[in-house]
Structures are given as C-alpha cells and as structure tokens.
C-alpha positions in Angstrom: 0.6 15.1 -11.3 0.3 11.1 -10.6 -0.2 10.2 -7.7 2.5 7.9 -6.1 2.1 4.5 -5.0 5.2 2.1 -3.3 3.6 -1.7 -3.8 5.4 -3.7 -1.5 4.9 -7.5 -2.5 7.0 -10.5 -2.4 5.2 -12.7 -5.1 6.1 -11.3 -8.7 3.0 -12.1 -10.1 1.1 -9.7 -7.3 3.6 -7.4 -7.6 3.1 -6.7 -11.3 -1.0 -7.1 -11.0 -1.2 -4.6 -8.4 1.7 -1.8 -10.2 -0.1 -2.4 -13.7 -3.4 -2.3 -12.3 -2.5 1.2 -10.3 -0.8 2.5 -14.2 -3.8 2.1 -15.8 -5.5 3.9 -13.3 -3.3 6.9 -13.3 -1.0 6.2 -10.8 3.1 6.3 -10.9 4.5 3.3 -8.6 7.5 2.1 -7.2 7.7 -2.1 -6.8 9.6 -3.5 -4.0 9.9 -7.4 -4.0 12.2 -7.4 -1.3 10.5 -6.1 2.4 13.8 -5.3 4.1 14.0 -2.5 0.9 10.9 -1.2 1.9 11.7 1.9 4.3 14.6 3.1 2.4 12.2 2.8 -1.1 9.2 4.8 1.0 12.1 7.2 1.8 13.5 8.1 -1.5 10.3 7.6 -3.6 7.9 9.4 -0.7 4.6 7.7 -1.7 1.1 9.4 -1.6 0.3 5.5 -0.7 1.8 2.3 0.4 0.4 -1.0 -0.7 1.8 -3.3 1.5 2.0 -7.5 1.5 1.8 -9.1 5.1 3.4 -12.4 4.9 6.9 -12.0 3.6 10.0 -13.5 3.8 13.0 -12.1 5.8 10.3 -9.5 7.3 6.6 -9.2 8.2 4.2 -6.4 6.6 3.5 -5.7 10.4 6.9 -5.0 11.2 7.3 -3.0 8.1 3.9 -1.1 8.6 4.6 -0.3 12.7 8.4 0.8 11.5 6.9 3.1 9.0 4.5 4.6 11.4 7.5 4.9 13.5 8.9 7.4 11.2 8.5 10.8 11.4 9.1 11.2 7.6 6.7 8.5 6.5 4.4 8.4 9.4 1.7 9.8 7.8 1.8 7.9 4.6 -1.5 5.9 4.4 -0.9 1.9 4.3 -3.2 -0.5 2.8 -2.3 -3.7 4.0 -3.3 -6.5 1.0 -2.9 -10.2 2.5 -4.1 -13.8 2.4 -5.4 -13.6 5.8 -8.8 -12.7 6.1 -9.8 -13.6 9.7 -11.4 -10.9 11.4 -8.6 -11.2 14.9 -6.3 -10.9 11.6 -7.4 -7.6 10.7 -7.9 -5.9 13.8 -3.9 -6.9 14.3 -3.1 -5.6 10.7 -5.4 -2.2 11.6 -3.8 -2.1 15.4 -0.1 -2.7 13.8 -1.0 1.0 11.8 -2.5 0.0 8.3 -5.5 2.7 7.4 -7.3 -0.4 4.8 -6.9 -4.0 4.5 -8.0 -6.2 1.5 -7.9 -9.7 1.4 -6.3 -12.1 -1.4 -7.8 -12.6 -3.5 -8.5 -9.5 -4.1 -11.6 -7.9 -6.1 -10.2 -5.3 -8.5 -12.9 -3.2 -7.8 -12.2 -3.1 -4.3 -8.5 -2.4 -4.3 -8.9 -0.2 -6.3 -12.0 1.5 -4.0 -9.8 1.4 -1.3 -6.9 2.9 -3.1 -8.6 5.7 -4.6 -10.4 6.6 -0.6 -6.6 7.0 0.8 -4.7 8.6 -2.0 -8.2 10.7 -4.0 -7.4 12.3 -7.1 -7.1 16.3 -5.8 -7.9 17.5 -9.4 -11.1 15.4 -9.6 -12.2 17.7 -6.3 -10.5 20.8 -7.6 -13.2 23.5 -7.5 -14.2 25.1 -11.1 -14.0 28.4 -11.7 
C-alpha cells in the first residue's frame, strides 16, 4: 500500500512538481493549494506525511504546522516544511514551530525526496524475508 502524502503548497507550479515527483516515486498524494483547507484535508485523507509550504496567503505554514501538532488526531503526522527561506534563525523557527525536516526552495530533487523517504520509509523495503 502507497504511502500517503498531503502537499500543501500555494504556487501551482510547486504544487504539481512536488505531487508528480512523490507519484513517480510510489507515493499517493492529496494537493491542497489553499492553507486554510489544510487541517480538514490532513483529517479526511490521514497522511503518512505532510509536505508543507511556509509563506502562504490567508495563513502561514507555521500556523498550520503548530495547529496540526495541536491535534491529537494528526499530531504525530511528520511535517516537512519546504520554503524559500533558508536562513538558519529561519529554520530553527520552522523546526521550533513543529516541522520534523525543512528543505529550501529551490529545492534539490534528490534531497526532497531523501528527506521524504527518512519520515515516511517504505515498511515493505524493511520487511524481513522469510
């Protein structure tokens, strides 16, 4: 079974890199474009992983990731926070907000994707033989 990612991205053109990059790795995702959709999406679709955007309109990554931390329900969901700021004060606020990664725009593909695969593995790939 595939494991599930919500991307949560505002800008359509990173939304659709990041959902068919995660496809062709395997993965089944979710888009949201809008952040104040995000919670209720992570709630219904109940992601292995959450990719998230921090600068959005109408509401902040930040608040989104410390809401969803908030959760009981989603609270243990891993975040990956995937932003344009790349200041070091910026990620120890993304980190201290609840995010378990952070990758910077622009991203590396091999990186996202090293980061995505370390919080949501593949359990058959460590599935011991018989």
């Amino acid at each position: 079974m595939a494991k599930r990612v919500l991307v949560v991205e505002d800008n359509e053109l990173n939304l659709k890199l990041f959902c068919d990059l995660l496809r062709a790795h395997g993965f089944a995702t979710e888009p949201v474009s809008d952040g104040r959709e995000a919670v209720a999406k992570a709630r219904a679709f109940v992601p292995d992983l959450v990719v998230m955007d921090i600068q959005m309109p109408h509401v902040t990554g930040l608040e989104l990731i410390r809401e969803m931390k908030a959760d009981p329900g989603l609270s243990a969901i891993p975040i990956m926070a995937v932003t344009a700021y790349a200041g070091h004060e910026d990620e120890e606020r993304i980190r201290a907000a609840g995010a378990n990664a952070y990758v910077s725009k622009p991203i590396s593909l091999a990186r996202f994707m090293e980061e995505v695969r370390a919080l949501a593995p593949d359990d058959t790939a460590e599935a011991p033989q018989p």
